[in-house]
C-alpha positions as MATLAB code, in Angstrom:
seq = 'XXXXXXXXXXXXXXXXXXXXXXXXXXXXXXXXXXXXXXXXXXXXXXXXXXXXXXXXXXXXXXXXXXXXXXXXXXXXXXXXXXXXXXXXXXXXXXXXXXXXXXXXXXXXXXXXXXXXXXXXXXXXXXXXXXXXXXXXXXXXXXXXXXXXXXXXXXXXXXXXXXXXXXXXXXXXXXXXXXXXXXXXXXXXXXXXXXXXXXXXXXXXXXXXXXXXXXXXXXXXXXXXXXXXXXXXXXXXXXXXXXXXXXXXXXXXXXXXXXXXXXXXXXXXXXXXXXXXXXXXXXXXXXXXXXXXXXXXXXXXXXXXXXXXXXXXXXXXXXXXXXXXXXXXXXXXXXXXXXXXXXXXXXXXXXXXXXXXXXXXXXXXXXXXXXXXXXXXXXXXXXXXXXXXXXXXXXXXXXXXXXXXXXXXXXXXXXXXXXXXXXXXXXXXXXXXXXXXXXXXXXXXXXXXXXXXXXXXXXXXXXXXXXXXXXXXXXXXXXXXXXXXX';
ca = [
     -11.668  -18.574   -0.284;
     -12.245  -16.460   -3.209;
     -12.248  -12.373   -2.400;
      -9.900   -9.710   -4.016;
      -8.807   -8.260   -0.662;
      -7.236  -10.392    1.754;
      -8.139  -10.354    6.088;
      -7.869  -12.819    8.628;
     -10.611  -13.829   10.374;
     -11.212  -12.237   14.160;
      -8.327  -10.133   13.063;
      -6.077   -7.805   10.882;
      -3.328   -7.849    8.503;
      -0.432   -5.676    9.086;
       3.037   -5.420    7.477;
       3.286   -8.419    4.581;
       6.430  -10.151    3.732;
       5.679  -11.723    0.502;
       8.082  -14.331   -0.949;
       7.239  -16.424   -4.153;
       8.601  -20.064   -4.607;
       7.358  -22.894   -7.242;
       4.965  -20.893   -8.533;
       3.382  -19.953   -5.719;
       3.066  -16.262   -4.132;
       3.492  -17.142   -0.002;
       2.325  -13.844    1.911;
       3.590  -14.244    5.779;
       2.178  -10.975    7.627;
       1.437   -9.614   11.148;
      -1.559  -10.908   12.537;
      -2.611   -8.760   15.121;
      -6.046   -9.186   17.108;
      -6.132   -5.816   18.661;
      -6.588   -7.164   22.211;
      -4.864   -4.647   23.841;
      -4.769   -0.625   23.370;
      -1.437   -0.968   21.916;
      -0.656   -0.981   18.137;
       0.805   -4.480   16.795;
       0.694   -5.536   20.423;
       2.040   -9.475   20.662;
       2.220  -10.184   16.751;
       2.966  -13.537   15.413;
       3.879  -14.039   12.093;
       0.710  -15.915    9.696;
       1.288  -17.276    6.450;
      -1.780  -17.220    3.586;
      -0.795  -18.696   -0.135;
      -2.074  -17.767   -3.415;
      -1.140  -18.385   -7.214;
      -3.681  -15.614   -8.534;
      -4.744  -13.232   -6.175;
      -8.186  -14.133   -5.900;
      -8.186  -17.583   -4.119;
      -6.276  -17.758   -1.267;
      -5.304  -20.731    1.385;
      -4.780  -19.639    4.858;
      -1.610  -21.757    6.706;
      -2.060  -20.367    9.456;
       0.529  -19.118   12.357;
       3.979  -19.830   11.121;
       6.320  -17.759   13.395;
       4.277  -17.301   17.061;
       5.716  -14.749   19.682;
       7.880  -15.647   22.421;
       7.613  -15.669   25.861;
       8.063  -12.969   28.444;
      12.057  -14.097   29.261;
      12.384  -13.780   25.068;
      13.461  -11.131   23.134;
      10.397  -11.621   20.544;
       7.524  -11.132   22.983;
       6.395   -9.273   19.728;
       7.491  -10.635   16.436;
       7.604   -7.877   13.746;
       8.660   -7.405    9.949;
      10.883   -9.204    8.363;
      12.043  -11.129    5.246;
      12.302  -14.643    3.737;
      14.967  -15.989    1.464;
      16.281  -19.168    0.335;
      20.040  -19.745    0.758;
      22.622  -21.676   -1.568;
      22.181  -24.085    1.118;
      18.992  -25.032    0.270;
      17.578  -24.181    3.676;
      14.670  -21.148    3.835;
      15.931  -18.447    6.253;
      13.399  -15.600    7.760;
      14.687  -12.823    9.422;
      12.422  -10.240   11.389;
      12.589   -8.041   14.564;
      11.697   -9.086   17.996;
      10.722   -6.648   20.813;
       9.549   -7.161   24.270;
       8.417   -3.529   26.773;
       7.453   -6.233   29.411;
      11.319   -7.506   30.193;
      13.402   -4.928   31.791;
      16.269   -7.106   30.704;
      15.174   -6.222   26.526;
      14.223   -2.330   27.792;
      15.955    0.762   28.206;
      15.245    3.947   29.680;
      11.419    2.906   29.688;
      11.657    1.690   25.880;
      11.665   -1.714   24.491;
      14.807   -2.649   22.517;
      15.079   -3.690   18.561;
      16.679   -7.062   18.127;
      16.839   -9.205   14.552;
      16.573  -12.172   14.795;
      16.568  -15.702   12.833;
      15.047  -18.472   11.717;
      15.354  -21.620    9.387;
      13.054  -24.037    7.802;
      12.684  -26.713    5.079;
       8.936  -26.372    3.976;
       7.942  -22.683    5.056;
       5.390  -24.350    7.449;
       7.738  -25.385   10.648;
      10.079  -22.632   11.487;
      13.075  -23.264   13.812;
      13.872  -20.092   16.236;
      17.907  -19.165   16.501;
      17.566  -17.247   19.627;
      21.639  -17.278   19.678;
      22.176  -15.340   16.633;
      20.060  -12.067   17.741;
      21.572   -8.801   17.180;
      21.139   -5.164   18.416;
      22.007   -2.168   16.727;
      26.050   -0.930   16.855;
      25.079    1.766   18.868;
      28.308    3.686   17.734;
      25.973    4.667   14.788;
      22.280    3.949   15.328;
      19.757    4.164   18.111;
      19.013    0.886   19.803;
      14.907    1.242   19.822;
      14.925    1.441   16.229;
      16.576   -1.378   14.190;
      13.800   -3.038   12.825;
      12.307   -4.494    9.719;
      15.525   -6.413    8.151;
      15.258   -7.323    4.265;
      18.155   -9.521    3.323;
      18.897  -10.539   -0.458;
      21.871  -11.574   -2.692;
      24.373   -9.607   -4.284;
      25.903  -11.804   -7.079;
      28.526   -9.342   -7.987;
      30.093   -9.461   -4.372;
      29.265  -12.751   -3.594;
      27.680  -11.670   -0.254;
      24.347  -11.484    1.536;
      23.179   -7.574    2.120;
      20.386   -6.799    4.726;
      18.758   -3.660    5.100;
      17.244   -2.316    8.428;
      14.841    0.610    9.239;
      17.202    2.560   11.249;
      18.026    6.116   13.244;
      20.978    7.843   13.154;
      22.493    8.233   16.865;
      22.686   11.516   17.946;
      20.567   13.569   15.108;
      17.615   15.394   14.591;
      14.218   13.714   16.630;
      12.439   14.448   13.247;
      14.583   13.427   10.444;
      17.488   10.985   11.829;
      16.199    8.055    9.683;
      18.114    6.029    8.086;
      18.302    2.158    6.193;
      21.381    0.467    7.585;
      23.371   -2.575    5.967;
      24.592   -5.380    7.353;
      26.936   -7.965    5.367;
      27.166  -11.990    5.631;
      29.000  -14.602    3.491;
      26.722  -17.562    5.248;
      23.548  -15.462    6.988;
      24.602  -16.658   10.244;
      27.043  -14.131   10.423;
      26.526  -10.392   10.060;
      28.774   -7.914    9.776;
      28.263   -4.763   11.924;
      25.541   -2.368   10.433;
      26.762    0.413    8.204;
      24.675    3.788    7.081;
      23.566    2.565    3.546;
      21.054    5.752    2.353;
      20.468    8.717    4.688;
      18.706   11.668    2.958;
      17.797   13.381    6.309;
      14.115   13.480    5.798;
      12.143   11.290    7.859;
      12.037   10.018   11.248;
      12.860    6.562   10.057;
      12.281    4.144    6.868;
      10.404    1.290    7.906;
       9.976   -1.658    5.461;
      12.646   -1.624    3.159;
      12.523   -3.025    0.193;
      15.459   -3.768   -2.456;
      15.365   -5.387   -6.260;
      16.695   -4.987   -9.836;
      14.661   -4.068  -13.100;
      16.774   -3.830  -15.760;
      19.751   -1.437  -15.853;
      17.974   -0.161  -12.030;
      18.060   -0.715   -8.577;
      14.775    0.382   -6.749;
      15.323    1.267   -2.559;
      11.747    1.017   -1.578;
      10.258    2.094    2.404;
       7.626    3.849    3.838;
       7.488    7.041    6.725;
       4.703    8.527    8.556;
       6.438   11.992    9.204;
       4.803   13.985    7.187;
       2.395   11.552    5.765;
       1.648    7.805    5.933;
       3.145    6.656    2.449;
       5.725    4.011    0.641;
       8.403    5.913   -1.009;
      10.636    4.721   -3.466;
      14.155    5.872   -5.083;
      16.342    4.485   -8.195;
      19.689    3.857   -8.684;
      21.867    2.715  -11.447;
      24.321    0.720   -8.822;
      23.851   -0.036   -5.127;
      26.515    2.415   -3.990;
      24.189    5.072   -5.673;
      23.376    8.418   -6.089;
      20.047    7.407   -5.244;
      17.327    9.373   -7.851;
      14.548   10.831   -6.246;
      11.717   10.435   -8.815;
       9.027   13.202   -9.727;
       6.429   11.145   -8.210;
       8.127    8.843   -5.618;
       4.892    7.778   -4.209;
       3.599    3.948   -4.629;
      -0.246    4.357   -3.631;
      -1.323    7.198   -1.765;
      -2.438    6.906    2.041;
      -4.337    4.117    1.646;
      -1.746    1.835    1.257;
       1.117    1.016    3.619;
       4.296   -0.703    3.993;
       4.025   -1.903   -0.065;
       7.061   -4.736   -0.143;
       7.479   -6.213   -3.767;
       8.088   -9.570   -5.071;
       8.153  -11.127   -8.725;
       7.268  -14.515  -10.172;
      10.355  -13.862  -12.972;
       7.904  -12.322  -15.032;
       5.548   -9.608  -13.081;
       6.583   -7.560  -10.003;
       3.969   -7.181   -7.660;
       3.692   -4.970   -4.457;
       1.963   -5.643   -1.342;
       0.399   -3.460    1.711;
      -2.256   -3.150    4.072;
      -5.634   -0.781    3.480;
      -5.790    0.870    7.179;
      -9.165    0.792    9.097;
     -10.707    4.005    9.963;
     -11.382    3.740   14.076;
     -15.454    3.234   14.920;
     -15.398    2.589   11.320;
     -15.850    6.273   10.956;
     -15.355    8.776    7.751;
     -14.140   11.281    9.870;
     -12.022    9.352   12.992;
      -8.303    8.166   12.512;
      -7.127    5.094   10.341;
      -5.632    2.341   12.542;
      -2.746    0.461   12.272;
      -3.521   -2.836    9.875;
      -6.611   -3.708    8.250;
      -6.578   -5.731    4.540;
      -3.855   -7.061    1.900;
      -4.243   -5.325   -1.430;
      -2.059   -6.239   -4.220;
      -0.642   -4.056   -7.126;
       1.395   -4.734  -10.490;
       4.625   -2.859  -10.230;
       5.879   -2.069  -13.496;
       8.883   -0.039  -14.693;
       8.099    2.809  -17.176;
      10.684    3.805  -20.141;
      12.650    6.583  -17.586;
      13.087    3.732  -14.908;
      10.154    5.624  -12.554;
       7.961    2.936  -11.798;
       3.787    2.408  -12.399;
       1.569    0.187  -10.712;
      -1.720   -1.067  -12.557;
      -4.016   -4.221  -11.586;
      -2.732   -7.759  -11.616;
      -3.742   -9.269  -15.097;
      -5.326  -12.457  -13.300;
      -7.123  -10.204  -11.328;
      -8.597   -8.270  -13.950;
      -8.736  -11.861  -16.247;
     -11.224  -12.730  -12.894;
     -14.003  -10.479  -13.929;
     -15.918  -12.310  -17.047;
     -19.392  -11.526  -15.983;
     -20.556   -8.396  -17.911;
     -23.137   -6.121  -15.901;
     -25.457   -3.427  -17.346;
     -24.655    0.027  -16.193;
     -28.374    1.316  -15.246;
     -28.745    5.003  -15.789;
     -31.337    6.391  -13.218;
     -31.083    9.919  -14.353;
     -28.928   12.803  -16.115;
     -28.691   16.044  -15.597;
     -29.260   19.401  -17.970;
     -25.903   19.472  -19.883;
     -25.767   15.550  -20.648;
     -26.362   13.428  -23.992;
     -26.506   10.134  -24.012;
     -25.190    8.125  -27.027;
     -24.916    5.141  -26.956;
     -22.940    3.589  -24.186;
     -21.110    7.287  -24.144;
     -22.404   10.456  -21.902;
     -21.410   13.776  -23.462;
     -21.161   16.339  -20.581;
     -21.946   19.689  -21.954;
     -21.777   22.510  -19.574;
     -20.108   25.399  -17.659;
     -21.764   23.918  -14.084;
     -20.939   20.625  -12.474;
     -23.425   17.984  -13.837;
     -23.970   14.236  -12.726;
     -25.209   11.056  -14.650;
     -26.419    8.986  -11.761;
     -26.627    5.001  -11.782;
     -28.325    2.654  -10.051;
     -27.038   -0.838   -8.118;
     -22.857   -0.704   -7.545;
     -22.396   -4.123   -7.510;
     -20.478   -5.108   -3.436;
     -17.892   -6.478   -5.760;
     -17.254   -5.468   -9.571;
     -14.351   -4.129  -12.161;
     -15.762   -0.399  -13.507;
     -14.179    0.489  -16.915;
     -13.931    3.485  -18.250;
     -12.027    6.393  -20.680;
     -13.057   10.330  -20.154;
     -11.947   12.151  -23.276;
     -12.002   15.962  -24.059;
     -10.366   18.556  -26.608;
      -7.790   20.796  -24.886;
      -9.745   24.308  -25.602;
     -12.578   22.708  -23.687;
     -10.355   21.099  -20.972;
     -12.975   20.855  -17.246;
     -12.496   22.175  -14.589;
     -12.383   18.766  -12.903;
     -14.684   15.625  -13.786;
     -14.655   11.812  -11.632;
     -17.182    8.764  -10.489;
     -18.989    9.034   -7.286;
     -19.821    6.041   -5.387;
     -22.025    4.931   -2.436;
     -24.369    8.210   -2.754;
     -28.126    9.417   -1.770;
     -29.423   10.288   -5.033;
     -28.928   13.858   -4.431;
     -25.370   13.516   -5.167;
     -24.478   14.861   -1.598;
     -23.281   12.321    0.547;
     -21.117    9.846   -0.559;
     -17.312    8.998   -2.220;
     -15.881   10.938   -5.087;
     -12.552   10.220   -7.237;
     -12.012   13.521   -8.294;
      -9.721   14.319  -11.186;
      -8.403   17.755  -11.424;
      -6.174   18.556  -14.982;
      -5.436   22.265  -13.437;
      -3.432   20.603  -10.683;
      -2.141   17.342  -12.634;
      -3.679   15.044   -9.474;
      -6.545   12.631   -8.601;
      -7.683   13.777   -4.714;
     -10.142   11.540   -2.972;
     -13.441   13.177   -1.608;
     -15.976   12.367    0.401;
     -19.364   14.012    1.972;
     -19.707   15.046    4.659;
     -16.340   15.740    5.983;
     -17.679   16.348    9.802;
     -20.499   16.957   11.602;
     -20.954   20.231   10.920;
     -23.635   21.273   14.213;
     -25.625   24.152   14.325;
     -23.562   26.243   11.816;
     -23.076   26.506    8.673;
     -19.606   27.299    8.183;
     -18.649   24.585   10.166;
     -19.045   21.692    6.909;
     -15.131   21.109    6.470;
     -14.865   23.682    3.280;
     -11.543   24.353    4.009;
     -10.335   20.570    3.738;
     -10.264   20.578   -0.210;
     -10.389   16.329   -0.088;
      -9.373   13.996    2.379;
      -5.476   14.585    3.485;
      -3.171   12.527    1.712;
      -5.149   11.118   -0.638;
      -3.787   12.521   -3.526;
      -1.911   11.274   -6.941;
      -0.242   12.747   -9.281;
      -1.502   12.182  -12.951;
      -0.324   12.993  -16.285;
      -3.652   14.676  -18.528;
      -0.776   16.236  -21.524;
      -3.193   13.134  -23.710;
      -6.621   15.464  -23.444;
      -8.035   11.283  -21.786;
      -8.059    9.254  -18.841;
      -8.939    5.709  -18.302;
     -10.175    4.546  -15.105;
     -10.063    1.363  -13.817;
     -12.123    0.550  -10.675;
     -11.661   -2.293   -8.561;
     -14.678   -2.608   -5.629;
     -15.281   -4.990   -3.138;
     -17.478   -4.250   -0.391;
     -16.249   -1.520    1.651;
     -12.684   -1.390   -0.530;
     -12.033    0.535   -3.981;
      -9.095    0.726   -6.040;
      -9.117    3.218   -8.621;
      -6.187    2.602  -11.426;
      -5.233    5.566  -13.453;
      -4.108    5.125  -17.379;
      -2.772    1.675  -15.882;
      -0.019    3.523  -14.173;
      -1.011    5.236  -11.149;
      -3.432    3.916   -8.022;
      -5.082    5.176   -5.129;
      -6.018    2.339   -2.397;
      -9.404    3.822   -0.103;
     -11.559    2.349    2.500;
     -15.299    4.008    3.116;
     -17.789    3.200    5.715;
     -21.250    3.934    4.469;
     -22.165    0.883    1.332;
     -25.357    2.368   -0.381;
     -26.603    1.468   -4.113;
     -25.860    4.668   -6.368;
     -22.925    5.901   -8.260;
     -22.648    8.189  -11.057;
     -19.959   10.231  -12.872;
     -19.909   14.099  -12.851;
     -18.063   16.780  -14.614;
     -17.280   20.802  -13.801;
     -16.647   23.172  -16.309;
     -15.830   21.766  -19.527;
     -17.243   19.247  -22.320;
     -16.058   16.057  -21.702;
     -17.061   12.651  -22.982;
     -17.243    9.338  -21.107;
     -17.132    6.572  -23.260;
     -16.115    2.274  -22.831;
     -18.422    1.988  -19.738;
     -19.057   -0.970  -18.390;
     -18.465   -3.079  -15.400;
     -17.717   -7.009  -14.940;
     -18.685   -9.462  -11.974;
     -16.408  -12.134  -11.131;
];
């Protein structure tokens, strides 16, 4: 199959545990079918392969649940390696709420467990090597999520857990714990590896070199659904908090990385928004999206898009201008915006799937109040999606219209909800230009900023028009254009 953003059919991607071998990129995730009212309820482990990112062969379930009397009635995240012994080893957590024997105090238990293949088809289960948390140190419901690599310097096998202290605050206990083997059969009892008493737990961690760096990746949902990320120059730390520690915004989750020797890449799942509704909650799993993760010159690190995905798009489209407001020239393929009010250049036919290019340029004395693309609108320019870049507050917020159903009054229209929460990036405008990359496919867009920064979003309403706009300033769009696959 050929689409830019990965789902099962009949179901939904959650958590991905990407692992690249022989020049292929194998993605094993949590397919979940939402049969039940519970989130990630009975999850077996799939498998879909690519070598590009844009043609993809599904393998179908690889790791399937176990029974009731089992410890992995649910199967959940993991991580894959290949061992000195040749073998393929996959690691992930097993739960099961419906055995009292693998429940406690009305919660189900955390176990990780293990298994071994030769092809990364047929997995063997090693129900005798499961482990619970020590609980001298961590809470038994949550030691999940293990990510095991090598550390060549010791000579030893390190795997990292999503983990709560025992004892500590409800709100900010989390923790990644470390467990040691020479063999990965045997694991040495979990020790507190990076505890910076902020979130209720770190699910998904993620651990790899760049250079002179070590990068802890893994993602919360106290104050806001997001992958974090901190640097180090050696595993035993201090672990750097970066400026801007996000990877994505809210509309990404549970980003785990993986490189082909020569690109990084990170993976995560766009949520669904419940009803497929603007306005009602995003759900648990939804669609694989893929970013370049790059390291920048002070070790903080950028995503852009993946060069075959961008190499994909060799159809050239013509933008259509339907109409442009007072304040607007036209020249050429450029639009010269031109006033102290918000003005829009509307255009006509956004392709369902398509690569928008394009560089907004302005002198610093004339610097706008904020400028972006709309997409999916009436012609009006009400309703619809908005990118909105805003220099005065060095971000890129995500919009949309309307926010609610605003009734019989007025005041009621969500004016107090400046975009939609959490979808926010920080961007760098000290240049006086921003390029925009846009990445659309049906009811997904990517927008990449300068090639360093991205913001993943879902919408629910597909119409025809899109347009750019700017507030307060003179700013010129120029290098429009947009490319079919």
């Amino acid at each position: 199959m050929e689409n830019l953003f990965y789902r099962p059919e009949n179901a939904w991607f959650g958590d991905a545990i990407p692992f690249y071998d022989k020049g292929i990129f194998y993605i094993f995730y949590l397919y979940d079918e939402r049969k039940t009212a519970f989130t990630a309820d009975h999850t077996s482990w799939h498998l879909v392969s690519t070598r590009d990112f844009v043609h993809w062969k599904e393998e179908g379930e690889v790791l399937p649940a176990g029974e009731e009397k089992d410890a992995d009635q649910a199967c959940y995240t993991g991580s894959v390696i290949k061992g000195h012994d040749g073998i393929y080893h996959l690691f992930y957590t097993g739960q099961n709420p419906l055995n009292p024997d693998y429940c406690r105090e009305g919660k189900p238990l955390q176990y990780i467990l293990h298994a071994v293949s030769q092809d990364l088809l047929n997995w063997e289960k090693h129900y005798e090597t499961a482990f619970p948390a020590p609980e001298d140190k961590f809470e038994p419901h949550d030691w999940r999520d293990p990510f095991v690599f090598y550390q060549e310097e010791t000579g030893e096998y390190c795997m990292l857990l999503a983990a709560r202290l025992q004892g500590k605050s409800f709100r900010r206990s989390g923790c990644v714990a470390l467990c040691r083997s020479g063999d990965l059969w045997n694991w040495q009892s979990g020790e507190i590896f990076f505890s910076p008493g902020m979130y209720y737990t770190h699910e998904c961690p993620d651990m790899f070199r760049e250079g002179k760096w070590w990068y802890l990746l893994y993602s919360t949902f106290t104050t806001c659904f997001a992958t974090h990320y901190r640097k180090g120059k050696s595993l035993q730390g201090p672990w750097e908090l970066p400026h801007d520690d996000f990877l994505d915004a809210r509309g990404l989750y549970a980003i785990k990385t993986v490189s082909d020797g020569r690109y990084r890449y990170g993976f995560g799942w766009i949520p669904t928004r419940h009803g497929n509704c603007d306005q009602d909650y995003l759900e648990w799993g939804g669609t694989l999206a893929v970013h370049e993760i790059y390291r920048l010159e002070n070790g903080d690190l950028a995503e852009r898009i993946p060069h075959t995905i961008e190499e994909a798009f060799g159809k050239k489209k013509k933008a259509v201008l339907l109409c442009a407001e007072d304040g607007i020239q036209k020249k050429g393929n450029s639009l010269c915006f031109l006033s102290e009010n918000t003005a829009w250049a509307i255009f006509d036919k956004l392709p369902r799937q398509g690569l928008l290019k394009a560089r907004f340029q302005w002198q610093r004395e004339d610097s706008p109040t904020n400028f972006g693309i709309g997409l999916h609108m009436e012609k009006g320019c009400d309703d619809g999606y908005f990118f909105r870049f805003e220099p005065g507050y060095s971000r890129v917020v995500f919009d949309l219209w309307p926010r609610g159903d605003i009734g019989g009054e007025q005041h009621r229209m969500g004016g107090d909800i400046p975009f939609v929460p959490a979808f926010e990036r920080q961007v760098d405008y000290t240049a006086d230009e921003t390029t925009v990359k846009l990445l659309i496919e049906e009811d997904i867009c990517i927008i990449y900023v300068n090639d360093r920064t991205a913001m993943s979003v879902r919408v629910c309403s597909i119409k025809d028009n899109w347009g750019f706009f700017v507030t307060g300033g003179n700013v010129t769009v120029t290098d429009i254009s947009w490319s079919l696959m």
